[in-house]
C-alpha positions in Angstrom: 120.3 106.2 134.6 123.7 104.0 135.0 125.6 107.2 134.9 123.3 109.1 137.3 123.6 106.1 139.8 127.2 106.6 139.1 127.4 110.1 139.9 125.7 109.9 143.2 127.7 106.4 144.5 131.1 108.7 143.9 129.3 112.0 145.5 127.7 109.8 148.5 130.6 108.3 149.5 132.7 111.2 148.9 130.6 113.5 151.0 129.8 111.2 153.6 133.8 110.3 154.4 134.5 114.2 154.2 131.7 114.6 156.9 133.7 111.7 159.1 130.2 109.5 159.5 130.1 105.8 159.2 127.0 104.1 156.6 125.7 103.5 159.6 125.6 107.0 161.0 124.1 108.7 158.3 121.6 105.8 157.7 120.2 106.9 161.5 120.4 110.8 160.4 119.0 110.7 157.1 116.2 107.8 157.8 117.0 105.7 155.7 118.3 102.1 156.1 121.6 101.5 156.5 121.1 98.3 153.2 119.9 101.5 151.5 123.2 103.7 151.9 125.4 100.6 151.0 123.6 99.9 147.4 123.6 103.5 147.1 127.2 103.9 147.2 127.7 100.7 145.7 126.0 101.9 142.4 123.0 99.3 142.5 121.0 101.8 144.2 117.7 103.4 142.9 117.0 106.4 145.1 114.4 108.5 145.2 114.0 112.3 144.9 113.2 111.7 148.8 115.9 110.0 149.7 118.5 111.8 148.0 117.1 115.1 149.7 117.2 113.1 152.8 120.9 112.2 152.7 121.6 115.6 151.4 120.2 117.1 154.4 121.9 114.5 156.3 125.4 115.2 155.2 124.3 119.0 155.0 124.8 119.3 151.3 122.2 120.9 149.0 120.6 117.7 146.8 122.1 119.4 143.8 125.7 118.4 144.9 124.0 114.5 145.0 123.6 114.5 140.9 125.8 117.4 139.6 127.7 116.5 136.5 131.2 114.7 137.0 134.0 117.3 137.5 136.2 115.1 135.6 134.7 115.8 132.3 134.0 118.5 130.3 130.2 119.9 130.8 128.5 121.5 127.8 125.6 123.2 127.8 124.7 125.6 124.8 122.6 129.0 124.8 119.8 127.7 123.3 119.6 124.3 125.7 118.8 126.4 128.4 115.8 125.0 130.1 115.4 127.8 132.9 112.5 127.7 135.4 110.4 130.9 134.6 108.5 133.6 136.9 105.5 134.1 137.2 105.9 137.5 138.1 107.8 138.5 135.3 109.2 138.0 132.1 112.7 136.2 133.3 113.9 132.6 134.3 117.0 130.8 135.5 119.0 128.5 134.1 120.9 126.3 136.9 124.5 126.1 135.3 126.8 124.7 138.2 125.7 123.8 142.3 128.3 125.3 144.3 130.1 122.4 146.5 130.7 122.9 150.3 133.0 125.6 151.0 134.6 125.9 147.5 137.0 128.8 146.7 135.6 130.9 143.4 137.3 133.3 141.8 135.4 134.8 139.1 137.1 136.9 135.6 136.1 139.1 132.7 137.9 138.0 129.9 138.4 139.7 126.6 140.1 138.2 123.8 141.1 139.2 120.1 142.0 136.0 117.2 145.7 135.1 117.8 147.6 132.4 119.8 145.6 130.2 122.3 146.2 131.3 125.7 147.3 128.0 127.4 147.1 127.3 130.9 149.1 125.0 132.8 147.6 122.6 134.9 146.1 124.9 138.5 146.0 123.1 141.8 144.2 119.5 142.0 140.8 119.4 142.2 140.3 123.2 140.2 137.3 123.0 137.9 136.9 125.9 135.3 133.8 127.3 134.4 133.4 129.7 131.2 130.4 131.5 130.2 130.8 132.8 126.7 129.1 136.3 126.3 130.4 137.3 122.8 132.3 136.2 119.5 133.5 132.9 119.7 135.9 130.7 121.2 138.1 127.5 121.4 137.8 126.5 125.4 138.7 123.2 127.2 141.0 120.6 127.7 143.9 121.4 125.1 143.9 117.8 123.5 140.3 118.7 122.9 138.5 122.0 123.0 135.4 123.1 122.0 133.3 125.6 120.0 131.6 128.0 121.8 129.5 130.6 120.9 127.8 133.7 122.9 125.6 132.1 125.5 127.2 128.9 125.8 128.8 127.0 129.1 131.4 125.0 130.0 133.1 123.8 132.6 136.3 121.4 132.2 138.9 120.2 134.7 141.3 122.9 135.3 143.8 120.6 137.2 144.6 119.4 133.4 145.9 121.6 130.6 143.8 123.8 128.8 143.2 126.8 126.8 141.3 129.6 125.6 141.2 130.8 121.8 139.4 133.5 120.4 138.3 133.4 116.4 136.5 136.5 116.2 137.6 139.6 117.3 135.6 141.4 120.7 135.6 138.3 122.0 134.5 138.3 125.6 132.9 135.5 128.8 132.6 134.9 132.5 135.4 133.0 133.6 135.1 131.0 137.0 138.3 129.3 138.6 136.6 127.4 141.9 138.7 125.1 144.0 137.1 122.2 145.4 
């Protein structure tokens, strides 16, 4: 729970500066006391679903961008931790890998790769966040002081303001590659 409260101090005050409004402001807009914005961004904070939604709508953010993962660290989640939310209406679900931020710039690659040298990327513009979606064989991805195993199904996203890389070890070796600007 510490790091959740965590998360959303950094994203509240983060979002609520970007949108120019005082704690007071968005206390008035989102309903809440002002004592309760304060411990919020202050970490000591223990919101509820209602309240986030309420700031989110507030500061015109969707809730997800309240308690999304840090983009500072690498985010793992493998194939078979999927926990989607399934239809009724047919045999399908969906698996919530990433909230898109306000206004973010995406773009999104194919990319094929055969066992050989790591492709190693310099560090992109500040603030770029890398999203990979392995679809088949199996790769070295991340941070190049530390990347990690994927295999087909698997996600991860990493800061791409940092160096990093991309290693296939199996031939055929293909994902979804997202570079988004924040």
């Amino acid at each position: 729970m510490d790091d959740l409260r965590t998360r959303i101090a950094r994203t509240l005050r983060r979002e609520r500066e970007t949108s120019g409004l005082s704690v007071s402001e968005l206390a008035r807009r989102a309903g809440v006391s002002k004592a309760t914005v304060s411990q919020l961004e202050n970490g000591s904070g223990n919101p509820s679903v209602e309240t986030l939604w309420a700031l989110g709508v507030a500061l015109g953010v969707p809730f997800a961008v309240l308690v999304d993962q840090q983009a500072n660290a690498p985010t793992l989640i493998r194939a078979d931790d999927h926990a989607g939310v399934p239809s009724s209406a047919a045999a399908y679900s969906a698996t919530l890998l990433s909230a898109s931020p306000p206004a973010p710039r995406r773009d999104i690659y194919l990319i094929r790769a055969d066992p050989g040298d790591a492709r190693r990327s310099d560090p992109h513009h500040p603030g770029t966040i890398e999203h990979v979606v392995l679809m088949t064989g199996r790769a070295e991805v991340g941070p190049a002081d530390a990347p990690i195993v994927l295999g087909p199904g698997d996600y991860l996203t990493y800061p791409g303001d940092a160096p990093h890389v991309f290693r296939a070890t199996e031939a055929s070796t293909s994902a979804v590659l997202i570079s988004e600007l924040r």
